[in-house]
C-alpha positions in Angstrom: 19.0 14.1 -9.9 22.2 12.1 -9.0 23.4 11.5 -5.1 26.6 11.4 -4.0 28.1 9.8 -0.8 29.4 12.6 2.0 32.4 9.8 2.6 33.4 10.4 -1.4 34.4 6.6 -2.0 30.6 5.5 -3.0 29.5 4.9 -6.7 26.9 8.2 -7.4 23.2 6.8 -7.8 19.9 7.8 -8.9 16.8 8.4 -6.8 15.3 5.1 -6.7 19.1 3.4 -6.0 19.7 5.6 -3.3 16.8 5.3 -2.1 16.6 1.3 -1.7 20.3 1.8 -0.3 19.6 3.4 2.4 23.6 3.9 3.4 26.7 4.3 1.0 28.6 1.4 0.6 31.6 3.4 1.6 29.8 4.1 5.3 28.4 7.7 4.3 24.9 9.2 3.2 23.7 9.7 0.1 23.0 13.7 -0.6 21.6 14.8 -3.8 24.6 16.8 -6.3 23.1 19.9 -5.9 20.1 21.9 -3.8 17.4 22.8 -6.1 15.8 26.0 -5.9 12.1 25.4 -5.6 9.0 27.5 -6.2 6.5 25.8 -3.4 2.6 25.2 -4.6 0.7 27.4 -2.3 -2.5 25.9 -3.6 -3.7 22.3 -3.5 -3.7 19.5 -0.9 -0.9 18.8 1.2 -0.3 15.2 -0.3 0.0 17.6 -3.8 2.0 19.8 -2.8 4.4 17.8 -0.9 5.0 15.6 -4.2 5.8 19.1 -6.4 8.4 20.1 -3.4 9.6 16.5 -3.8 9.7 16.1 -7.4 12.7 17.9 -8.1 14.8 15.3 -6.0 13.1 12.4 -7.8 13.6 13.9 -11.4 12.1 11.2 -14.2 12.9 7.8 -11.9 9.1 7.9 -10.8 6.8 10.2 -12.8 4.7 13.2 -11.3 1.4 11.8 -11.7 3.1 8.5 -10.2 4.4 10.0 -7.2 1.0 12.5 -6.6 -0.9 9.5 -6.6 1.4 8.0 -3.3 1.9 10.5 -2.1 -2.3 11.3 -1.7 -1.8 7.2 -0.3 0.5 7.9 2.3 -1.3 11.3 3.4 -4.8 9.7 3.4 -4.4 8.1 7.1 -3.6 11.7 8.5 -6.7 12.5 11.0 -6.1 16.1 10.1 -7.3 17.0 6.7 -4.3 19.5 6.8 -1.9 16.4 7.4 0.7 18.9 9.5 -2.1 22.3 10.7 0.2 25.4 12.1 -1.6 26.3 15.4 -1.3 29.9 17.0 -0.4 29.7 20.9 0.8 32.9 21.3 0.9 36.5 19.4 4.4 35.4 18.1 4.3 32.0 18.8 3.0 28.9 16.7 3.2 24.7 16.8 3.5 22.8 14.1 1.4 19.7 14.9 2.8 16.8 13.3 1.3 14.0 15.4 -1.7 13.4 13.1 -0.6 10.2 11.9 -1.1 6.6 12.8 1.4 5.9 15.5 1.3 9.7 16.6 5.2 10.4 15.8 6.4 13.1 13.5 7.7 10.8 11.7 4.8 9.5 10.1 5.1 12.3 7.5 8.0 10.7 6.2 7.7 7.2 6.8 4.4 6.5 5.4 5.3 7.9 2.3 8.7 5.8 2.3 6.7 2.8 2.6 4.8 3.4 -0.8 8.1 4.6 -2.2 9.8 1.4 -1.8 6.9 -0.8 -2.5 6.4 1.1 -5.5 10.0 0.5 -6.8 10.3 -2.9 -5.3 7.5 -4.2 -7.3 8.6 -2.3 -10.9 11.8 -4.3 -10.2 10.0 -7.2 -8.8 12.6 -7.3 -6.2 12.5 -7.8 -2.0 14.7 -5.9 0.2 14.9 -6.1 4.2 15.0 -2.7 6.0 17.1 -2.8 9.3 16.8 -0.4 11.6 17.2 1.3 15.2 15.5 3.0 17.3 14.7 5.3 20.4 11.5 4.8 20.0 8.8 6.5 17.8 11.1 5.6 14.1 10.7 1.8 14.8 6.9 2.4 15.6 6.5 4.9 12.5 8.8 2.6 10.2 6.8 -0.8 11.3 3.7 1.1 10.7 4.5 2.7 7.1 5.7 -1.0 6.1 3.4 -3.2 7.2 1.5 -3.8 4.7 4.0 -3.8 2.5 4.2 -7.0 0.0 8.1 -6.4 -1.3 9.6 -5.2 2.1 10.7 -7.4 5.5 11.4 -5.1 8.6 14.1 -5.7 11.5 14.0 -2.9 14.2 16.7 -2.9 16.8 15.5 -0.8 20.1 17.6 -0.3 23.6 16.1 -2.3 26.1 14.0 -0.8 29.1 14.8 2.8 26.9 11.7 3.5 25.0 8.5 4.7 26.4 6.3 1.2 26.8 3.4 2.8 24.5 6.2 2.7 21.4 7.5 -0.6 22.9 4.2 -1.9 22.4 3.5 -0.2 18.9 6.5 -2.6 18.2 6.0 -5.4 19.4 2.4 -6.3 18.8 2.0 -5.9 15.0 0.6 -8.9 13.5 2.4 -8.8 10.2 4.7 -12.0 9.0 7.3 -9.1 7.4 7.6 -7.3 10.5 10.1 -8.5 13.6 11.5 -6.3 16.4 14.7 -7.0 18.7 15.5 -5.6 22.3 19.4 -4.7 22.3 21.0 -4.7 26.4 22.3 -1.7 25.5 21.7 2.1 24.1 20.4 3.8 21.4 23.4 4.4 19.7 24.7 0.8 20.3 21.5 -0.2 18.1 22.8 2.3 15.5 26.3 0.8 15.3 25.1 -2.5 15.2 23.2 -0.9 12.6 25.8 0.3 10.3 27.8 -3.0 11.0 25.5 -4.2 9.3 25.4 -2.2 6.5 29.2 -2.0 6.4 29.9 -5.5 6.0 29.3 -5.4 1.9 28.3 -9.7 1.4 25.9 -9.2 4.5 24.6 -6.7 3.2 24.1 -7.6 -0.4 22.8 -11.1 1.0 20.3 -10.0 2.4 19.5 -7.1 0.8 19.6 -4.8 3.3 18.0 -1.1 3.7 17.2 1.8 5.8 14.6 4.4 6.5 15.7 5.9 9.5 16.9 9.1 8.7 20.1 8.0 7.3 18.1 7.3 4.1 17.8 10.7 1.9 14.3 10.2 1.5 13.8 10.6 5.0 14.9 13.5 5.1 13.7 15.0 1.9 10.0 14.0 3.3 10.5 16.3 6.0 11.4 19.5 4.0 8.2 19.8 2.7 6.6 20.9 6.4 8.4 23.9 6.8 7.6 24.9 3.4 3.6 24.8 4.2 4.0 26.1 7.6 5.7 28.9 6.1 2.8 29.5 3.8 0.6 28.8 6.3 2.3 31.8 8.4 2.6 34.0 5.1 6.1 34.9 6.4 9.7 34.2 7.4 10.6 32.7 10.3 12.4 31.0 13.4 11.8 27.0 13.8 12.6 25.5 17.3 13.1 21.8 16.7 13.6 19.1 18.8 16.5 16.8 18.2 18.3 13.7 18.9 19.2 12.5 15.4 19.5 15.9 13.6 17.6 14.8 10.3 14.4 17.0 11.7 16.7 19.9 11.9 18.6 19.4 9.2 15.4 19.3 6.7 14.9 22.5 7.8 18.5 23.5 7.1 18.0 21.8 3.4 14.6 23.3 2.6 16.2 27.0 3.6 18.7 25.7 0.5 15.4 24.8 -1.3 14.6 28.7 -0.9 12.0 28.5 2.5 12.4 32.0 3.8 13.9 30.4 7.3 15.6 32.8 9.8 17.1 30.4 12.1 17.1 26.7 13.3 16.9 26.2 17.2 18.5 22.6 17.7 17.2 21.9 21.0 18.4 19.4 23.2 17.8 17.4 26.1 20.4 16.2 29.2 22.1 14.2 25.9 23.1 17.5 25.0 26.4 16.7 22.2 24.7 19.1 19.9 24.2 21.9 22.1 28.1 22.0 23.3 28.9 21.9 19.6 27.1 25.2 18.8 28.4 27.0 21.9 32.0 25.3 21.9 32.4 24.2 18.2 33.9 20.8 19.5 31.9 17.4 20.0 32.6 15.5 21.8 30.8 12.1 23.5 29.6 11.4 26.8 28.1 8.6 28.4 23.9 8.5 27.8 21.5 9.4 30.1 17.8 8.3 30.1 15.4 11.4 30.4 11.7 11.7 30.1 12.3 12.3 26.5 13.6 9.0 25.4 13.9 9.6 21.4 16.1 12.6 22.0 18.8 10.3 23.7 21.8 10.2 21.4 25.2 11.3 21.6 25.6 10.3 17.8 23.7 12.3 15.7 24.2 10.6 12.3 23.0 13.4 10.4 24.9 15.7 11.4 27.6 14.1 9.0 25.5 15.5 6.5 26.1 19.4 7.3 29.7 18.5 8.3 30.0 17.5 4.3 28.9 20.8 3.9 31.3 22.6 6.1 34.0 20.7 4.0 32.9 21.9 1.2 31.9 18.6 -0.3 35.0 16.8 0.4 34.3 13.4 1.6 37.7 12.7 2.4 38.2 15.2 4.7 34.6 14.4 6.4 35.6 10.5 6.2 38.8 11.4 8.0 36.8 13.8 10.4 34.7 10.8 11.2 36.8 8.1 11.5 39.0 10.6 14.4 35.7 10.9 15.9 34.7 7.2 16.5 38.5 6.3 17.2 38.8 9.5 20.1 35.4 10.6 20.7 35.6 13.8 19.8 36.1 16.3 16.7 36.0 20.1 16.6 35.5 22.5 13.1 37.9 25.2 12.1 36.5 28.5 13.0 36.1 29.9 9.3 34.0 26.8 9.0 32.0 27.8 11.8 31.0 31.5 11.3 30.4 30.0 7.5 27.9 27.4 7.9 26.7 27.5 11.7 26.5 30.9 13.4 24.3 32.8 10.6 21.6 30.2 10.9 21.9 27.7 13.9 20.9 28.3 18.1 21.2 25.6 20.3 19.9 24.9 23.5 19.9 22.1 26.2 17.0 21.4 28.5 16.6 19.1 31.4 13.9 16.7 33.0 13.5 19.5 35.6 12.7 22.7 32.9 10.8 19.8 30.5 8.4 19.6 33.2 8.0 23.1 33.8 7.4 24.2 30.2 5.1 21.3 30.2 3.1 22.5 32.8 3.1 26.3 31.8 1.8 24.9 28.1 -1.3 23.3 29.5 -1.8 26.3 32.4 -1.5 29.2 30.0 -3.1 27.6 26.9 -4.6 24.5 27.8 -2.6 22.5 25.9 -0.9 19.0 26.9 2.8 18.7 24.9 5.0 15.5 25.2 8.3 16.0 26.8 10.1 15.9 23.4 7.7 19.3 22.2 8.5 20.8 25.8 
């Protein structure tokens, strides 16, 4: 499989290149040539059948009986033995729980795997890259944590000051691991993000110090996270609806991929909080910024959803000028709007959106654990 920038101006790459790149050199994200159509193991471990969903994306850069083998790594420190279980809480109503993991973030089904992944090709290359990151919170928890013990990998995670719950500040912050360093940004999320892809941007930076991602920028990110809907969908033995939450989109948006991937998905809920960009996009088809507000859910507090650049190569039919250009009006005016064809194409037949405030997060909160005992963060709520 060969991967492609959504900006058009990046040289394509193979699995293992894209994946140590984290970000395009021309500013966009790497997305494989073409969506494979998939035929998902319904027997097995999750660990084995996550690496035959994945396989297809990986092609012959790391072999099958290579990438079982991490992938049975990375799923071993689940405290679930079904890694992500589908729970029932109503007669049409289910959770995925996907808070099994060490730091108790969804993203631990990715990140834990992208640790071994870049270990693995690090040390076949005997190369050392640095991984530079930001975060709202549970990514630079779930990143330090699927790193750690890395021996080829050094971590820098940039977080908003005073804007992440003190239980992820502390996952951060007091990991004793030479290869791991954290940094609080005065500012916002999305601040650390464009110091971020500064970063990444400036090319003899960047190839100086060998700089990476794995927040959801990086494909594999994303590709990780396909494979959940795929066993919850077995699980279930049907089609069906996924509410996600989302701040960054990639959650969403692997949900989006593995319906490519042929998952039998009827629609994707984007569900927002008071940072609600995403939300006016599906019911206006314009985005446009605002300032950011700090809610109880503080991982969901983005106006820039970089993923979203992703579907928006999609909607332009693979033309990465056009998205470039789409971009580059966005961060110059801060805001953008799709055509309408574009929009009863590639949003209306599978995307809902819908915001929710402090005031209704508490309330669903409280009517989870009344009517079914159950105690959900504000981010599930």
């Amino acid at each position: 499989m060969r991967y492609i920038s959504t900006r058009g101006r990046a040289p394509e790459l193979g699995f293992c290149d894209a994946l140590l790149a984290g970000l395009a050199t021309d500013g966009g994200l790497y997305v494989p040539q073409t969506w494979p159509t998939v035929n998902a193991p319904t027997a097995g471990s999750y660990a084995d059948r996550a690496a035959a969903i994945m396989q297809p994306f990986i092609g012959t850069e790391i072999d099958a009986g290579t990438m079982a083998r991490l992938s049975r790594e990375a799923y071993s420190s689940f405290r679930h033995p079904d890694v992500v279980p589908l729970v029932q809480i109503a007669p049409e109503h289910y959770l995925l729980e996907l808070f099994h993991g060490p730091t108790l973030a969804f993203k631990d089904v990715a990140l834990q795997l992208i640790g071994r992944l870049f270990d693995h090709v690090l040390s076949q290359r005997n190369q050392r890259v640095m991984i530079v990151g930001a975060t709202s919170g549970d990514t630079g928890s779930a990143a330090i944590d699927g790193v750690k013990s890395c021996n080829n990998v050094d971590i820098v995670i940039l977080y908003p000051r005073g804007r992440v719950s003190d239980v992820q500040r502390r996952q951060m912050t007091t990991v004793d691991a030479p290869n791991v360093h954290t940094v609080a940004i005065d500012g916002t999320f999305d601040d650390c993000q464009d110091l971020v892809k500064a970063m990444f941007n400036d090319a003899p930076f960047r190839d100086a110090n060998n700089l990476s991602a794995v927040n959801s920028i990086n494909w594999a990110r994303v590709m990780a996270q396909t494979v959940y809907y795929f066993t919850a969908l077995q699980a279930l033995g049907r089609s069906a609806s996924f509410s996600v939450p989302t701040g960054n989109f990639g959650n969403v948006l692997a949900g989006w991929i593995a319906k490519q991937m042929g998952a039998p998905i009827e629609k994707l809920i984007v569900g927002s909080n008071s940072n609600d960009i995403l939300t006016r996009f599906f019911d206006t088809h314009a985005m446009q910024m605002t300032s950011v507000v700090p809610t109880l859910s503080p991982s969901m507090d983005i106006q820039v959803s970089s993923n979203f650049e992703r579907l928006l190569f999609e909607m332009n039919d693979r033309d990465g000028g056009a998205t470039a250009q789409q971009l580059d009006a966005f961060r110059a005016n801060g805001k953008m709007s799709v055509e309408p064809d574009q929009y009863a194409s590639w949003i209306a037949p599978m995307f809902r959106a819908h915001r929710c405030d402090d005031a209704e997060t508490l309330s669903v909160m409280k009517r989870m654990h009344n009517d079914h005992g159950m105690l959900v963060d504000p981010h599930t709520a």
